[in-house]
N, C-alpha and C positions, 0 to 999 in steps of 0.2 A: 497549403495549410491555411494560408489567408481565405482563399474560398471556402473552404469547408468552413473555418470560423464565421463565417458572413450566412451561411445558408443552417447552421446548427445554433440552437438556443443554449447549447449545452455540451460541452466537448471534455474530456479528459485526455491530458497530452500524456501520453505513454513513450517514454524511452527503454526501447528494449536491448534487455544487454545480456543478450542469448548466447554470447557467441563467445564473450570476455569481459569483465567490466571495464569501466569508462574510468580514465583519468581522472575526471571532471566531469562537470554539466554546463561548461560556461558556454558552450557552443548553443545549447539548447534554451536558455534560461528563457529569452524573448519569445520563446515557439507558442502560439493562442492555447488557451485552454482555463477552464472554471477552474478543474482541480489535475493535480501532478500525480503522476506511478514512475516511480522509479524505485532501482534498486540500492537500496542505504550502501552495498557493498561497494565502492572502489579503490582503487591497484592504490593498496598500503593505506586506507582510510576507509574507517567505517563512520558513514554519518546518522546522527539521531534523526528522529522525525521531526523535532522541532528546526534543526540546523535546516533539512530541505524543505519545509514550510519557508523559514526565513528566505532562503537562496532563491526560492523560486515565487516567492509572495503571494502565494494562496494555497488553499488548503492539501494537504497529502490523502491520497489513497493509496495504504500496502497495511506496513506492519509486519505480514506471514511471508516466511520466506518459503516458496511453492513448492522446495525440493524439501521441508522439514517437516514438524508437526502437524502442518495442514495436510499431507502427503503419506504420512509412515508416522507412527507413536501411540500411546495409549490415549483415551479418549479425557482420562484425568488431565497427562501433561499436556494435550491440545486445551483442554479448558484454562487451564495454569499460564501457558503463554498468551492466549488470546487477553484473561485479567491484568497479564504483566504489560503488555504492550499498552493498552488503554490505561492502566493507572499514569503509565510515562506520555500521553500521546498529545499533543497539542489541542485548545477546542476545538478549534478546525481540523477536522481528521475521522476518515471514512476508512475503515476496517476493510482490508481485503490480503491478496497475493501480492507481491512483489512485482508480478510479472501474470504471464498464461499460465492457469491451472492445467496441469496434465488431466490429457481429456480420458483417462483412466482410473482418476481422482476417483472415491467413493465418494458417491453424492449423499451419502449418511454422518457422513463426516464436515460436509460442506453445512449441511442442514444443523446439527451441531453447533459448529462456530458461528454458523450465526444464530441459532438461538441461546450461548452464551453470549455473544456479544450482545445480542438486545437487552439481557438482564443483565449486565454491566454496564451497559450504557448509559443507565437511571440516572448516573452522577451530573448527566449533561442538561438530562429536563429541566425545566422554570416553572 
């Protein structure tokens, strides 16, 4: 990981938790990277975005949990969660999946969420 940090200008540490959630994240917290994806879910605790911003001291990429609204729902309630998460989301904080998009995903959907989030995002401009 240190190589890779050393030969990339720009890295996102991704901890994936494919298989079951994670205890914790204390094993990982020192692992290189600009910005975190992890999944807010683990075993008997769900953490905010601001909680793994703090924990990992720099900014979050998720928000969307990849098996929910981004995945299966009306195109209102994906609009609806995509507002709810960014009104709650730290200023450091990049809108995405949890984890890998199922590569089954509707790419009209993906297309979507992100052009709600750019017209929610206004709040962040200067």
């Amino acid at each position: 990981m240190k190589e890779a940090a050393s030969k990339c200008s720009f890295n996102i540490l991704h901890v994936c938790d494919y298989h079951a959630p994670y205890a914790g994240y204390d094993a990982v917290l020192d692992y290189p990277g600009q910005v975190v994806n992890v999944n807010p879910v683990l075993k008997g605790r769900t953490l905010t975005a601001q909680e793994i911003t703090a924990m990992f001291k720099r900014p979050l990429m998720g928000g969307l949990d990849r098996h929910g609204l981004l995945e299966k729902g009306s195109a209102a309630d994906l609009e609806a969660e995509i507002r709810r998460v960014l009104s709650a989301a730290p200023r450091n904080f990049m809108l995405g999946a949890d984890c890998t998009v199922a590569g089954n995903t509707d790419w009209t959907r993906l297309r979507q969420a992100i052009a709600v989030a750019h017209g929610a995002g206004t709040r962040w401009n200067v």
